[in-house]
Each structure stands twice: as structure tokens, then as C-alpha cells.
C-alpha positions in Angstrom: 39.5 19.1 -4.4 37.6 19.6 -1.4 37.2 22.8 -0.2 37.7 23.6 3.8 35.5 26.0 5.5 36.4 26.9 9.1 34.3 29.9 9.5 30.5 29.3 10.0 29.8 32.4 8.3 31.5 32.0 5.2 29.4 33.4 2.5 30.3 30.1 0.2 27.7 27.8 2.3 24.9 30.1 2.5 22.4 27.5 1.1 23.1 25.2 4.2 23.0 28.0 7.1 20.2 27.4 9.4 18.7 24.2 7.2 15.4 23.6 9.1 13.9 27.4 9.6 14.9 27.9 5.6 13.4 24.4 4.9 10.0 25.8 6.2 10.5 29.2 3.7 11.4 27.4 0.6 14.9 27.3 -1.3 14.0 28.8 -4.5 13.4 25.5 -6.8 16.0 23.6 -4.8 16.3 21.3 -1.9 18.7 19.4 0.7 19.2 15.8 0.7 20.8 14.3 3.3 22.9 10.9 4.5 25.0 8.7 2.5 22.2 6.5 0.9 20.1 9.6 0.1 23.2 11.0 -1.6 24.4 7.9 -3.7 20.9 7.6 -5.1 20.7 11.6 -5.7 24.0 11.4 -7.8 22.5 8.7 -10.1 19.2 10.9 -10.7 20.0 12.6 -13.9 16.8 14.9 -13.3 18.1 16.6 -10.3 21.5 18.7 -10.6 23.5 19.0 -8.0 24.7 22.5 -6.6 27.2 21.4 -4.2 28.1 19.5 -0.9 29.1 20.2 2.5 30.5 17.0 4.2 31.8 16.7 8.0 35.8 16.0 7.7 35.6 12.1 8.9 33.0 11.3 5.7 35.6 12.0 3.1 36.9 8.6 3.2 33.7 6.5 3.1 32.5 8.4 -0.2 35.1 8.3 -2.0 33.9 6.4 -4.9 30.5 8.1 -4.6 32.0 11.4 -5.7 33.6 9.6 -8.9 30.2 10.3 -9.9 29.8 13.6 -9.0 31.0 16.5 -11.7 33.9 18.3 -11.2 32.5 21.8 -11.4 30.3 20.9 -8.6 31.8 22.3 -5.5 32.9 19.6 -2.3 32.8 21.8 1.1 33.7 20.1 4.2 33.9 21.2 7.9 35.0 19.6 11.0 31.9 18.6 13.2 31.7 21.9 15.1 32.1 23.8 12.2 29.2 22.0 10.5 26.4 21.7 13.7 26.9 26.1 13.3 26.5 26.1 9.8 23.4 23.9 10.0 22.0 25.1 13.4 21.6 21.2 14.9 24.2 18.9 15.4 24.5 16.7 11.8 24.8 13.4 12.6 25.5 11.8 9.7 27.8 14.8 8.2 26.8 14.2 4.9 24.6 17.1 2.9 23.7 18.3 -0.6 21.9 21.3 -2.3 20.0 20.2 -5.9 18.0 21.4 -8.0 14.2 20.7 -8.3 13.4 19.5 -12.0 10.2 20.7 -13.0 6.8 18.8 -12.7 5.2 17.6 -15.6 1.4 17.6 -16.4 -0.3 14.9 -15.1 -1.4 14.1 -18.5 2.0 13.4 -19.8 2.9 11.7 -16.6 1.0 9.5 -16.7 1.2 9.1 -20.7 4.6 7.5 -20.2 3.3 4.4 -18.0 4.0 1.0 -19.5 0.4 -0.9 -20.4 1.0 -2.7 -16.7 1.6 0.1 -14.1 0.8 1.2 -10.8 0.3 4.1 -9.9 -0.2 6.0 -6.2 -2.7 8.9 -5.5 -2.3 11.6 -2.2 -5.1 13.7 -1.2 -4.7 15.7 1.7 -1.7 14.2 3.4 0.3 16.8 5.6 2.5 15.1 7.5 6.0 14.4 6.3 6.8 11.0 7.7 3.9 9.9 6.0 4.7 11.1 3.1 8.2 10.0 2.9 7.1 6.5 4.2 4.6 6.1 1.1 8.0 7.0 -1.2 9.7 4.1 0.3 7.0 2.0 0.1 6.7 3.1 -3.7 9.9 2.8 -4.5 10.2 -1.0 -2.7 7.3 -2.0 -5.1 8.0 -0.8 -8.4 5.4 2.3 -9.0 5.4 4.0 -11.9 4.1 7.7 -10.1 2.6 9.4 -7.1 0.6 12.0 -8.0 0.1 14.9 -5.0 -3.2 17.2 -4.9 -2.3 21.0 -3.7 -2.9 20.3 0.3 -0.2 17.1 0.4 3.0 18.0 1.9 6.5 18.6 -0.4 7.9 15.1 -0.9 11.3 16.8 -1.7 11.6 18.4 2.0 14.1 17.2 3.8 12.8 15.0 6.4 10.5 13.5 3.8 13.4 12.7 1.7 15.5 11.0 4.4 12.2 9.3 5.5 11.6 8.2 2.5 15.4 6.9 2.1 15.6 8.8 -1.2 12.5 7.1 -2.5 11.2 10.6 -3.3 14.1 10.5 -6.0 13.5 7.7 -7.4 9.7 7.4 -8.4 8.5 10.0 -10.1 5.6 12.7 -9.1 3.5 15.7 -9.9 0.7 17.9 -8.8 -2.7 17.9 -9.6 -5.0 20.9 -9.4 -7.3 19.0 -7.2 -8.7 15.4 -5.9 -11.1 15.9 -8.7 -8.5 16.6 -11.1 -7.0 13.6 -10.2 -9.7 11.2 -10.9 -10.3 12.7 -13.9 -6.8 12.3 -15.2 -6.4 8.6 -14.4 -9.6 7.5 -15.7 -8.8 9.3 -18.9 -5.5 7.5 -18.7 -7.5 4.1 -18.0 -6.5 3.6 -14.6 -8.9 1.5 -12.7 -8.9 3.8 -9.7 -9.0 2.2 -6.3 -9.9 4.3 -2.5 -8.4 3.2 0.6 -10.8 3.5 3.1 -12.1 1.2 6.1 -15.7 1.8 5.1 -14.7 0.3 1.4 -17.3 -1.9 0.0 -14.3 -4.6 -1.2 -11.7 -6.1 1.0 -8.3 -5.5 -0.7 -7.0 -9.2 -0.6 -10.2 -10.5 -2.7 -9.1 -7.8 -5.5 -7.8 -8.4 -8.3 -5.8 -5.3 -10.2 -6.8 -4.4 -13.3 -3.4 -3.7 -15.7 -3.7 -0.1 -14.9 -4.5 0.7 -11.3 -4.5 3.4 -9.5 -4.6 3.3 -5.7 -5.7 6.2 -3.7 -4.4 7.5 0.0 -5.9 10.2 2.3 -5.0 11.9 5.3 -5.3 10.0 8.5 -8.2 11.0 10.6 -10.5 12.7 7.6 -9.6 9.9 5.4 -10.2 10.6 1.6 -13.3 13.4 0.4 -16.9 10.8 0.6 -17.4 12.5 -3.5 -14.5 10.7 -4.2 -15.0 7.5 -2.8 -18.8 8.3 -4.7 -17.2 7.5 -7.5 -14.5 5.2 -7.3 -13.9 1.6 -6.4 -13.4 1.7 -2.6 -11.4 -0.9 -0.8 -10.7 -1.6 3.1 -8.1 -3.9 4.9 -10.3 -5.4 7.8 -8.7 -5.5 11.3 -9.0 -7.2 14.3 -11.9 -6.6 16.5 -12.7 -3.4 14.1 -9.8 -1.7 15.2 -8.9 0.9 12.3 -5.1 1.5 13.5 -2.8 1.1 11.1 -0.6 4.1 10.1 -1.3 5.5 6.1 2.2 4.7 5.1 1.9 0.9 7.0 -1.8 0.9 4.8 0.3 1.8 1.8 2.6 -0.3 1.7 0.1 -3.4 2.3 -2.0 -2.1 -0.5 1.3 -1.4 -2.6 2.7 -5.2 -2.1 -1.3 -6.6 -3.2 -1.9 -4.2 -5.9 2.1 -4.6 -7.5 1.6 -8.6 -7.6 4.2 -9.3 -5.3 2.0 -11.9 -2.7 
């Protein structure tokens, strides 16, 4: 039964009160998804646990056989439009929000333990920008990767925006941190990855390779690109351009790499 909340500061929706300052603070292992698709994939995730939802009054209807799914312990709080923009501290467009739990990351080494003999898997050193990030979990998701693994300095693929960027991608494939770029070399060769950089000064041009069973393909920041003792000692691959013209967004790069690398020409 959902529950009504008129007042703004009722101490029931806490967790959603002023959503993008506490996004920037943390949540204590959990995070906010947001907007209908987001939510329908987050309720068939069995590693994240849902806390609760706050819905705007008009979204009740459209979900209705989304929250079948959902427990019935888990708490439904709904506010008319007003109500909600308070609670939040913007105005919510699409009405439609949920608190989860984080599960917890495994080591790389098991992570990546649990790829089939085919798999592809995604590498991101350095990447600090959430649209980004959340682009190359779409993309991931669209072509079937078994993992992204993040180094310390890449952004938090379960923050909000990334999440809604990523249209719930970060929900689907599955990730973990690595200590460092190093690190994560290290862990996919061991895992007998053939690792592949993304850079426009690779010595290979990514349409003329051909991915090994295992393959691991590599993404840095845009602008710095990914560390030169890295590419040292990997197998480094460009995408030419027109006229020289290195343009192309990271999570447009990824997703062209992503689409070669998966098999899907």
C-alpha cells in the first residue's frame, strides 16, 4: 500500500532529501536510481536490494506491474509533484526514484575467474566524467560484456547521473575496482585476456584486428589518454579519422571498439 507523504520534512524520506548535494557525500553503501527503465531493470537485479521508493502521484498507474516485482516489506512513498521537487531539491521530471543497496565488489581475480572461455571484457583508467562513464555502461551492456573493471581515479558508475546515462547499464554488467592501471594489466593477462589500448597513436588499426577468445579492451580519460607504460606493454589500437582529426567522444570510441571487438560487424 503506498504510502502518502505531504510534508517535505517527513523523517520517513530522509534518504531522498536534497539528492544531488548527498550524491556528491556518499550514501553509506547505497545509491539512487532513477526513471522507469532504470527502475524495471533495478527490480530484476538480484544483487542490489531495494530500500524503498518515492514515486510522484501520476506514476502509480504506469508501474503497476513493475511493483509486482517488488517485495512487500519494501516501503512505496509517493508525493504529489510539489511535494516531491522539495523533497529532492530540483524539480523530478520523471517522478520515479529508488534507494538500493550497493552489493559488494569482488576481487578482480574472481571476477574475472567467472568469464566464459569467449568474453569480453572493458578496462577504465582515469575516467572522471560521469556521462562517459555511464555512456561506456550502455555501450557494454548493448554488446554483451562480461565486466568493466574501474582503477581508483574512474568515477562511481552507480552515481546517479551515471546510472541514468547509462540507462541502467551500470546494473546490468558487472564491475570492480582495481588497485591500479598496473594492477589491471596484471590481472587480465593472468586471466589470459589479450589486452588491447585504445589510443590514436596505436600501432594497429582496430578494423584489421582480430579478437583473440579472451580480450580485453582498454579506455582512458579524454585529453591524457591512457598512461604511455601502459600502452608499453600492451597491444595498442587506433580508429583512424578523417583528415587526422582525433574527435570522437570516449564513450562514441567505446562503443565502436565494443561492436568490433564483440563480433557483431
Amino acid at each position: 500500500m503506498p504510502l502518502a507523504i505531504s510534508d517535505p520534512d517527513d523523517p520517513r524520506i530522509e534518504p531522498y532529501r536534497a539528492v544531488r548535494e548527498r550524491d556528491l557525500v556518499g550514501r553509506q553503501h547505497r545509491f539512487v536510481a532513477e526513471g522507469e527503465v532504470v527502475l524495471r531493470l533495478l527490480l530484476k537485479q538480484s544483487r542490489f536490494r531495494i530500500e524503498s521508493l518515492l514515486l510522484a502521484e501520476s506514476r502509480l498507474g504506469t508501474l503497476g506491474d513493475a511493483l509486482d516485482l517488488l517485495s512487500p516489506e519494501v516501503p512505496i512513498y509517493t508525493a504529489n509533484r510539489t511535494v516531491m521537487d522539495a523533497i529532492v531539491g530540483f524539480p523530478i521530471h520523471r517522478g520515479i526514484l529508488a534507494i538500493a543497496h550497493r552489493a559488494p565488489l569482488p576481487p578482480v581475480e574472481e571476477l574475472l575467474s567467472q568469464m566464459p572461455g569467449n568474453a569480453l571484457v572493458v578496462g577504465l583508467i582515469g575516467l572522471a566524467n560521469h556521462d562517459n562513464v555511464g555512456g561506456i555502461f550502455r555501450n557494454a551492456a548493448a554488446f554483451g560484456v562480461g565486466a568493466v573493471l574501474l582503477d581508483q581515479e574512474t568515477c562511481d558508475p552507480l552515481y546517479r547521473k551515471a546510472v541514468r546515462v547509462s540507462v541502467g547499464g551500470a546494473l546490468v554488467v558487472p564491475f570492480t575496482r582495481v588497485a591500479s592501471a598496473e594492477a589491471m594489466v596484471q590481472g587480465l593477462q593472468a586471466a589470459s585476456f589479450d589486452v588491447i589500448a585504445l589510443s590514436p597513436s596505436g600501432n594497429e588499426i582496430l578494423s584489421r584486428v582480430k579478437p583473440f577468445p579472451r580480450t580485453a579492451l582498454l579506455l582512458g580519460a579524454e585529453g591524457p589518454g591512457l598512461p604511455p607504460e601502459l600502452l608499453a606493454r600492451t597491444r595498442t589500437v587506433s580508429i583512424p579519422m578523417s583528415g587526422g582529426f582525433d574527435s570522437l567522444n570516449v564513450a562514441t570510441t567505446s562503443g565502436i571498439a565494443m561492436h568490433h571487438l564483440s563480433g557483431d560487424d
